[in-house]
TORKOL-4160 file (C-alpha; in steps of 0.2 Angstrom, whole numbers, padded with zeros to 4 digits, m for minus):
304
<pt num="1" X="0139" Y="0060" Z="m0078"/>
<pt num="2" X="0149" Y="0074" Z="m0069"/>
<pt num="3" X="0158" Y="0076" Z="m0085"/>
<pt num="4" X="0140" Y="0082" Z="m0094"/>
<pt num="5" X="0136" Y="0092" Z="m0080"/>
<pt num="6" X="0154" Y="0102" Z="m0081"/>
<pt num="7" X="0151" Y="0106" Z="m0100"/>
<pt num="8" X="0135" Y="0111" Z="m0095"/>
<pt num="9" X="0141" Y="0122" Z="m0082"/>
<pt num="10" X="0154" Y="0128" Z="m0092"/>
<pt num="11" X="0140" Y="0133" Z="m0105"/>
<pt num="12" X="0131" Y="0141" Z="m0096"/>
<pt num="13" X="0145" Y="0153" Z="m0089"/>
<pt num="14" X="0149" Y="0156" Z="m0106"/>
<pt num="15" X="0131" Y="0158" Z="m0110"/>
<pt num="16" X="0134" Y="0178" Z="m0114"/>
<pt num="17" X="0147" Y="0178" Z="m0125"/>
<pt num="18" X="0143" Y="0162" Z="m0136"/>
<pt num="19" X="0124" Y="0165" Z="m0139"/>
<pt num="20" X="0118" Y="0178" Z="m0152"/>
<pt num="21" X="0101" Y="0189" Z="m0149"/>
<pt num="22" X="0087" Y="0189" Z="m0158"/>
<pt num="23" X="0088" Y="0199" Z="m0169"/>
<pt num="24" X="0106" Y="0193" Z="m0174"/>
<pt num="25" X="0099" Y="0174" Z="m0174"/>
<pt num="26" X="0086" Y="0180" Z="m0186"/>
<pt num="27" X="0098" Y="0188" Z="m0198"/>
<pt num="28" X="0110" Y="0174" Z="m0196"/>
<pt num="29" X="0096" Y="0162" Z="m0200"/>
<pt num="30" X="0094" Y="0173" Z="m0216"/>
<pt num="31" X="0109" Y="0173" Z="m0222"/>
<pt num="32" X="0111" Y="0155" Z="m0219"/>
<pt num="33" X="0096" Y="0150" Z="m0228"/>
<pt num="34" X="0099" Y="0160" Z="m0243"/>
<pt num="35" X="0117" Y="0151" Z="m0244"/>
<pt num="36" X="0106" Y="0134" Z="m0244"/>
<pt num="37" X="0094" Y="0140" Z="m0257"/>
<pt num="38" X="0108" Y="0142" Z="m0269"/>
<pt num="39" X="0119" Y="0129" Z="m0265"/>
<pt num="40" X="0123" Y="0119" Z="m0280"/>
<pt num="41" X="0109" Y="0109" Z="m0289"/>
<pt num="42" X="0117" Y="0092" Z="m0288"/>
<pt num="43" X="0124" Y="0096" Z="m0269"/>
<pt num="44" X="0106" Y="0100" Z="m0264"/>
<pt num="45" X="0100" Y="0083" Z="m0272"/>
<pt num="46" X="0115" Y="0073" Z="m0262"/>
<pt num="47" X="0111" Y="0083" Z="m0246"/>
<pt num="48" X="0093" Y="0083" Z="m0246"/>
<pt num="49" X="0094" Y="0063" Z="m0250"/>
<pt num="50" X="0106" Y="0061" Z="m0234"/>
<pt num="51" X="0093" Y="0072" Z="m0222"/>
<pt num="52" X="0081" Y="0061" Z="m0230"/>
<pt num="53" X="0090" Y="0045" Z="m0225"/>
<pt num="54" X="0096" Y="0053" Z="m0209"/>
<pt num="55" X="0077" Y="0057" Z="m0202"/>
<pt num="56" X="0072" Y="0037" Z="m0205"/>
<pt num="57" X="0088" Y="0033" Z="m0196"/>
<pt num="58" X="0082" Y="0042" Z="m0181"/>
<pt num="59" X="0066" Y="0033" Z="m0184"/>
<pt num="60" X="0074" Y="0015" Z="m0182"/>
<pt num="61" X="0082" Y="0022" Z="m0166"/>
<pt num="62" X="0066" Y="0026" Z="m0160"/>
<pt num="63" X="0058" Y="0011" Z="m0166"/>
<pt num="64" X="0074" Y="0000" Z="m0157"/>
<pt num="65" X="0073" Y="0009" Z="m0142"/>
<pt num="66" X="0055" Y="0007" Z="m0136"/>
<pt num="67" X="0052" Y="m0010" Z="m0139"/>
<pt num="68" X="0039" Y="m0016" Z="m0128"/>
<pt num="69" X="0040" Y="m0001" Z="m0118"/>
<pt num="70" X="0021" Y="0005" Z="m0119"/>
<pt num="71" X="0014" Y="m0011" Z="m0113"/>
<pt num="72" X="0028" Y="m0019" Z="m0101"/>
<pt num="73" X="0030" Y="m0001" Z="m0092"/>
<pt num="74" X="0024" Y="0016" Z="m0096"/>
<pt num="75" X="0015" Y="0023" Z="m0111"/>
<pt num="76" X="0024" Y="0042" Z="m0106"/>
<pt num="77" X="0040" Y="0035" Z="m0106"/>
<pt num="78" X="0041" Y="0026" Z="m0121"/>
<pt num="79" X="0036" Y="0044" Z="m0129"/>
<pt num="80" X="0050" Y="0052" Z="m0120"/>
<pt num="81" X="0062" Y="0039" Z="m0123"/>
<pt num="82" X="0056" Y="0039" Z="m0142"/>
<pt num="83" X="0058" Y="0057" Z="m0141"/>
<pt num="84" X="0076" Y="0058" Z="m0136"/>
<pt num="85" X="0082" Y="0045" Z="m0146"/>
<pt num="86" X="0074" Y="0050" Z="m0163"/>
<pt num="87" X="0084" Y="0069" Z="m0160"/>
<pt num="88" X="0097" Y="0058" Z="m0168"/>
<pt num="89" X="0093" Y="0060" Z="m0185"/>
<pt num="90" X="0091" Y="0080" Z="m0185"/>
<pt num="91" X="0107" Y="0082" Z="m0176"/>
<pt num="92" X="0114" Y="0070" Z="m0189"/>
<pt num="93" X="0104" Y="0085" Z="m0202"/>
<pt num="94" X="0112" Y="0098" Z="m0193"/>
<pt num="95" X="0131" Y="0092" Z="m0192"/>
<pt num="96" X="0132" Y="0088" Z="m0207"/>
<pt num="97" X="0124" Y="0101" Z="m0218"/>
<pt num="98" X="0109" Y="0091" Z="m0225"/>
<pt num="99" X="0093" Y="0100" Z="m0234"/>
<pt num="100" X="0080" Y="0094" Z="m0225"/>
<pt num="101" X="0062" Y="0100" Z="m0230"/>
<pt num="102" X="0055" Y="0105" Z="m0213"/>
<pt num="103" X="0069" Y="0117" Z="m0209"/>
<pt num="104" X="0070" Y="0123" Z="m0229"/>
<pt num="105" X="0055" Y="0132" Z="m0226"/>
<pt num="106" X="0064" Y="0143" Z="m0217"/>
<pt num="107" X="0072" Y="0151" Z="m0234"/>
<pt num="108" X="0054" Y="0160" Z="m0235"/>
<pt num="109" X="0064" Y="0173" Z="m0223"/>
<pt num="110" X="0076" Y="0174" Z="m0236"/>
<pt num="111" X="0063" Y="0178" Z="m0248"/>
<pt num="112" X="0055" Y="0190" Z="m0236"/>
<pt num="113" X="0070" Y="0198" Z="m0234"/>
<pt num="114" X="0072" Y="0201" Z="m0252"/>
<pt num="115" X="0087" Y="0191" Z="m0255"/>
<pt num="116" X="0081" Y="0177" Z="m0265"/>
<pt num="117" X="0066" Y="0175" Z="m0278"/>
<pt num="118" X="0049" Y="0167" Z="m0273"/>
<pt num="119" X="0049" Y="0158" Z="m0289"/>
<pt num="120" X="0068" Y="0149" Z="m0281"/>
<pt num="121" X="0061" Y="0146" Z="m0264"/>
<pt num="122" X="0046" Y="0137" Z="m0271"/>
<pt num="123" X="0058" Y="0128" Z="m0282"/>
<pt num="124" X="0070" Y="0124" Z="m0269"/>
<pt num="125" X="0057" Y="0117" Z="m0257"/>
<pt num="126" X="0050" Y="0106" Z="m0271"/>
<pt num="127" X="0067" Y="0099" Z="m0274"/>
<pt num="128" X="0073" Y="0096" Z="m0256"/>
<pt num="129" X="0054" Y="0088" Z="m0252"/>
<pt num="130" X="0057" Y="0074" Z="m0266"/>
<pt num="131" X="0074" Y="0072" Z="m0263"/>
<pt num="132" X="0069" Y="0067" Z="m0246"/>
<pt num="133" X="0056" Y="0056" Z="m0250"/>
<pt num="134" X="0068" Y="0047" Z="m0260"/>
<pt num="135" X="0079" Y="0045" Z="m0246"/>
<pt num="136" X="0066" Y="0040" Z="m0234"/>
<pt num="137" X="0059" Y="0028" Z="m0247"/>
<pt num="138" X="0077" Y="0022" Z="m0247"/>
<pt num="139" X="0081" Y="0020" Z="m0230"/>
<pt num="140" X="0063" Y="0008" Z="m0227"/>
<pt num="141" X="0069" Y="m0004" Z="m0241"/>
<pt num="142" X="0087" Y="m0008" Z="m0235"/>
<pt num="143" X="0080" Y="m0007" Z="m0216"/>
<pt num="144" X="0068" Y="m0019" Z="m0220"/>
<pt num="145" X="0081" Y="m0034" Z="m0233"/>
<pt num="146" X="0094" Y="m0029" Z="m0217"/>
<pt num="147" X="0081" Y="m0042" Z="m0205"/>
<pt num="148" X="0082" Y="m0031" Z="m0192"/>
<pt num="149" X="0062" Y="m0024" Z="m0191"/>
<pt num="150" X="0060" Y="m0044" Z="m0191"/>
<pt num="151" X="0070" Y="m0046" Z="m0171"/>
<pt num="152" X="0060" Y="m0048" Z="m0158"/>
<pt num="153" X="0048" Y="m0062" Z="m0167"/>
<pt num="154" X="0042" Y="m0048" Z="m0179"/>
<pt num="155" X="0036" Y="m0035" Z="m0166"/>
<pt num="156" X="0046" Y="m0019" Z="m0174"/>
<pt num="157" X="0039" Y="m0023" Z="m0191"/>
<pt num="158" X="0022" Y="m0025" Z="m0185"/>
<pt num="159" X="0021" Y="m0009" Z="m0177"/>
<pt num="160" X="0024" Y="0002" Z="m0195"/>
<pt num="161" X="0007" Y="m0004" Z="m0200"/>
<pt num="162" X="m0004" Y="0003" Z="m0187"/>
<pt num="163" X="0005" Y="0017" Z="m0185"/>
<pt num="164" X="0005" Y="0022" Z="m0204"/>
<pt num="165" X="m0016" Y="0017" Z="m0203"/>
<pt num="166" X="m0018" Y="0030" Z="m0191"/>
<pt num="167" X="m0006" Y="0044" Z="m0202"/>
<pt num="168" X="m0019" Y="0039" Z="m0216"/>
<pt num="169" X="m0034" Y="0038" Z="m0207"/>
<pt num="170" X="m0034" Y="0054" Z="m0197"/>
<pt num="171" X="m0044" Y="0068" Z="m0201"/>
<pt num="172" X="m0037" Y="0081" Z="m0214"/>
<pt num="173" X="m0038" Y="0095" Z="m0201"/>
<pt num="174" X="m0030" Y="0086" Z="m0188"/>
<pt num="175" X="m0015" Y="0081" Z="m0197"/>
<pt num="176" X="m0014" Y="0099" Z="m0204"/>
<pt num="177" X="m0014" Y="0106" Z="m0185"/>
<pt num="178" X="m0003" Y="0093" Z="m0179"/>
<pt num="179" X="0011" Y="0096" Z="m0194"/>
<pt num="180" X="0008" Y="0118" Z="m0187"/>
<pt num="181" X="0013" Y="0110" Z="m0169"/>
<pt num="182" X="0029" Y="0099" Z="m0175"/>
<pt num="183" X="0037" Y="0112" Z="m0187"/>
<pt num="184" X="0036" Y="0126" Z="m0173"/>
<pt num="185" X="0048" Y="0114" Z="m0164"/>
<pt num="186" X="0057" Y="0109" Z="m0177"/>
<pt num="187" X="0062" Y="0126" Z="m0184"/>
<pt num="188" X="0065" Y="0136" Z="m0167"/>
<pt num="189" X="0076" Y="0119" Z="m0164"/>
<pt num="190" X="0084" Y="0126" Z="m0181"/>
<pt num="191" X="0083" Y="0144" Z="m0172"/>
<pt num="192" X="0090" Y="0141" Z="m0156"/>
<pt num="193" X="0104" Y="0132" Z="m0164"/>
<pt num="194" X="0109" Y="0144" Z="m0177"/>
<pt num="195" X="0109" Y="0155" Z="m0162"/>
<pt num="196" X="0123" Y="0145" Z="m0152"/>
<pt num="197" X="0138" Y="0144" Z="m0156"/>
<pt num="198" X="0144" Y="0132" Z="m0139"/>
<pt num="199" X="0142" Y="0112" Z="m0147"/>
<pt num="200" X="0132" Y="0107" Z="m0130"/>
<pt num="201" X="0121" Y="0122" Z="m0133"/>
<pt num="202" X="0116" Y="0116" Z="m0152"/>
<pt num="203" X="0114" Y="0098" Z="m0145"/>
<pt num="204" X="0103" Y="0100" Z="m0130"/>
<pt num="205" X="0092" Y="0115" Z="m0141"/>
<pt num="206" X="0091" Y="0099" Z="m0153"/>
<pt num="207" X="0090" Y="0085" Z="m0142"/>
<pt num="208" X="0072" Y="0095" Z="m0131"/>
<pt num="209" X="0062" Y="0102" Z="m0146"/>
<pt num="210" X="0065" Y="0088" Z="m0157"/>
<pt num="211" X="0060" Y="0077" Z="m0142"/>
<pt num="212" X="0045" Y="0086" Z="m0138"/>
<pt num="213" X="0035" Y="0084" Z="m0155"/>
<pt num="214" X="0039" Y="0066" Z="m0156"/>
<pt num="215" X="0034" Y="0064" Z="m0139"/>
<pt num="216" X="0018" Y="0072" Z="m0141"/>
<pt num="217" X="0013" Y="0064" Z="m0158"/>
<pt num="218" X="0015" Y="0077" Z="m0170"/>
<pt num="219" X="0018" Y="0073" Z="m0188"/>
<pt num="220" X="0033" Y="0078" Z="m0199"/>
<pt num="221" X="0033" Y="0074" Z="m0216"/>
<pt num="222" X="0049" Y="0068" Z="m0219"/>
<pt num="223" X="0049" Y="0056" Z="m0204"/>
<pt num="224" X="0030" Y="0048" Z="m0211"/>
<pt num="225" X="0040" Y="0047" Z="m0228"/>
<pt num="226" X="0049" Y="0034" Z="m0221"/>
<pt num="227" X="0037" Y="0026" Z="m0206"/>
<pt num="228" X="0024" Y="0024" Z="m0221"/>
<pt num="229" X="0032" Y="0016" Z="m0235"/>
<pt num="230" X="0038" Y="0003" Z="m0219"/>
<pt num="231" X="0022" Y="0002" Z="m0214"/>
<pt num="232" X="0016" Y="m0004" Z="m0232"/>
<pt num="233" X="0032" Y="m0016" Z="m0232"/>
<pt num="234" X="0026" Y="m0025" Z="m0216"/>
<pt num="235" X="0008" Y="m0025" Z="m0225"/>
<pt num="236" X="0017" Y="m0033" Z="m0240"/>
<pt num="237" X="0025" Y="m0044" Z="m0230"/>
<pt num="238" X="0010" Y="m0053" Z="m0220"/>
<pt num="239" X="0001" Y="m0052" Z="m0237"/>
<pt num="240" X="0013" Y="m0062" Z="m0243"/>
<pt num="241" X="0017" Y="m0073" Z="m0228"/>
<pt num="242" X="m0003" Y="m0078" Z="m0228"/>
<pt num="243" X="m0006" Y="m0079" Z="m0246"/>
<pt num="244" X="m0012" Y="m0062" Z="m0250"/>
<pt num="245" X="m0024" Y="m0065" Z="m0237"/>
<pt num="246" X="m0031" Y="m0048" Z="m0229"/>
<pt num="247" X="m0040" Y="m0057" Z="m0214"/>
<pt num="248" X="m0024" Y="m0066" Z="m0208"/>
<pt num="249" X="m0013" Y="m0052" Z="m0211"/>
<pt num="250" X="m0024" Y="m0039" Z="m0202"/>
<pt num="251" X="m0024" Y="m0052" Z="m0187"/>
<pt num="252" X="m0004" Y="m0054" Z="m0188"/>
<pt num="253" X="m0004" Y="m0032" Z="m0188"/>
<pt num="254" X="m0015" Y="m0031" Z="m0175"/>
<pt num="255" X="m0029" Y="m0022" Z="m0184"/>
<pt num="256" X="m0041" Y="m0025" Z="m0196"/>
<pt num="257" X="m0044" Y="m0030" Z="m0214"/>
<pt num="258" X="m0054" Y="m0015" Z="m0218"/>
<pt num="259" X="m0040" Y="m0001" Z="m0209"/>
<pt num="260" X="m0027" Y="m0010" Z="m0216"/>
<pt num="261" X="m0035" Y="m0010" Z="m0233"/>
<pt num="262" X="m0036" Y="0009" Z="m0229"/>
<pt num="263" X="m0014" Y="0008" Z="m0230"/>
<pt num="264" X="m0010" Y="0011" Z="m0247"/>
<pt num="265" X="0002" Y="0022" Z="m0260"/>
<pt num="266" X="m0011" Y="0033" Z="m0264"/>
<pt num="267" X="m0018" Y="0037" Z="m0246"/>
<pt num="268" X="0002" Y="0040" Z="m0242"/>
<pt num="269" X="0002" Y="0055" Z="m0252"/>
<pt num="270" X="m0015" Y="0061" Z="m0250"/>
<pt num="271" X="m0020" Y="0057" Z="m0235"/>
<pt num="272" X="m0007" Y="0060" Z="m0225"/>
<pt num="273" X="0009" Y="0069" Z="m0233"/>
<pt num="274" X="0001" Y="0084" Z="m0241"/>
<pt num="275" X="m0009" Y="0089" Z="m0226"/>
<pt num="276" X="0006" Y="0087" Z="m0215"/>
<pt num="277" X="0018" Y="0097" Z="m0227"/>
<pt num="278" X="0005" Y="0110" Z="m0227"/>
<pt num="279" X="0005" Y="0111" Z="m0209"/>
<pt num="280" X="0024" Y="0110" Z="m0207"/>
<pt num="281" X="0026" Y="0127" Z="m0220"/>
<pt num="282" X="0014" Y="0136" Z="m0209"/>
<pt num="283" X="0022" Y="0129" Z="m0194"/>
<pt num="284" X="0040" Y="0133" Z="m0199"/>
<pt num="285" X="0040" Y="0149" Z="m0210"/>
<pt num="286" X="0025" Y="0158" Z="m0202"/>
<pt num="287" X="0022" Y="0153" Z="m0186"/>
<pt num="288" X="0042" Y="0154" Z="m0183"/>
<pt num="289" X="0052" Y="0162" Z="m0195"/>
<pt num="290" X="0042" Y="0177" Z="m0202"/>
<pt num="291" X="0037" Y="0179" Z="m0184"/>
<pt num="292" X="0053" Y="0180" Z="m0178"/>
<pt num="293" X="0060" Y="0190" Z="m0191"/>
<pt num="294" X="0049" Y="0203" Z="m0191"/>
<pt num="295" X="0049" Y="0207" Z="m0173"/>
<pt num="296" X="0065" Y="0210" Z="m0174"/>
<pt num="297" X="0067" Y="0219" Z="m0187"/>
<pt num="298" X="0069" Y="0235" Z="m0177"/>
<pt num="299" X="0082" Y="0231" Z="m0167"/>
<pt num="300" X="0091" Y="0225" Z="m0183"/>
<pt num="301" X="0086" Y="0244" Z="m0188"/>
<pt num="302" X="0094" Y="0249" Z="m0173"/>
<pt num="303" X="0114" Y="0241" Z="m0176"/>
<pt num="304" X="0114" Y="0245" Z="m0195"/>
């Protein structure tokens, strides 16, 4: 412990001359998002697969960490706990150089700015969105033949398929909102990292924002493409463990037959991942990155 507090000291007295402005972060992030956009087709594909697979990662960590936790101790601490450890997966993103669609929206500035095409940055977001469904997709299957949602006499596994009922259940408007609130955290994450250039500073900018939207329930579109193909998995599975009966499955889930009848392919997409991925463009490009590039567009007048 007194070793994280001296890097945190250390940080902070080096705070000045590691940390870019504003207006620098918002050209960095600029620059850094155009770089993405034309990175290689079959790179992006690879990376966007890996962010992916990296954000369901962070989702079993979450999913491991607070087993039990809401009803043996404290409904606020599993969130926070949930929070912290799902960070993982976007610092795994971030280290690594993964495209990962809720940050990607950021390119928009880079269109803004004029140094990409519209007709890119749209194409760019389509790919990296399907190339992290595909990963997600991916992740929930070998989770899932790996045996481990099946520890703790089933308890992990049952707990996808109410929480993917209430992703498809929710109200259109409320998902929308909530995807606004998530990407705001998400992307200035993205900001306040790009603005560091201290290893503890990029981790704690991370480790806070990311811990904030999970911890508050917020929905990002990437992580439900993983939390909701396990939560049809685990209907498949009591489906199948009972027969194909819906009565006995609902009863194993904890829910009922006519809600978990609600949890389907279909109601994945259109229930739950377009209003979400909606709300996570507006979040992240216009709620923070136009935002923040605009204001500062003066004082980037100012050093040119």
């Amino acid at each position: 412990m007194s070793d994280l507090f001296a890097v945190l000291k250390e940080h902070q007295n080096n705070k000045g001359e590691n940390m870019l402005n504003p207006a620098e972060t918002a050209q960095a992030i600029s620059g850094s998002m155009e770089h993405k956009a034309h990175t290689p087709t079959v790179s992006i594909i690879f990376l966007a697969i890996m962010a992916g697979a990296a954000i369901a990662m962070g989702d079993i960590f979450w999913a491991h960490s607070t087993v039990g936790m809401a009803e043996k101790q404290s409904i606020g601490l599993s969130n926070f706990i949930g929070g912290i450890t799902f960070s993982c997966g976007l610092m795994m993103v971030v280290f690594y150089g993964g495209h990962l669609f809720t940050s990607s929206v950021l390119s928009g500035v880079s269109a803004y700015d004029g140094k990409i095409g519209l007709g890119k940055t749209i194409n760019y977001w389509i790919l990296v969105w399907c190339c992290n469904l595909i990963g997600g997709m991916l992740i929930a299957y070998m989770y899932y033949y790996s045996g481990l949602p099946l520890k703790y006499d089933g308890y992990i596994l049952q707990h996808f398929a109410p929480a993917g009922i209430g992703k498809v259940t929710a109200p259109f408007h409320e998902l929308f909102i909530r995807g606004i609130f998530c990407n705001v955290f998400v992307c200035m994450s993205i900001w306040t990292a790009t603005g560091e250039s201290n290893l503890a500073g990029k981790f704690f900018a991370i480790m806070w924002m990311i811990g904030a939207f999970v911890a508050c329930s917020m929905e990002h579109c990437v992580a439900n493409m993983f939390i909701l193909p396990e939560g049809l998995i685990a209907k498949s599975h009591y489906l199948a463990q009972f027969g194909g009966d819906i009565n006995q499955a609902a009863a194993a889930l904890h829910t009922t037959a006519e809600k978990l009848s609600e949890l389907t392919w279909g109601n994945m997409f259109v229930k739950n991942l377009i209003p979400v991925t909606l709300g996570n463009i507006v979040g992240g490009l216009f709620f923070v990155g136009l935002v923040g590039f605009m204001v500062n567009k003066f004082d980037m007048k100012k050093k040119a």
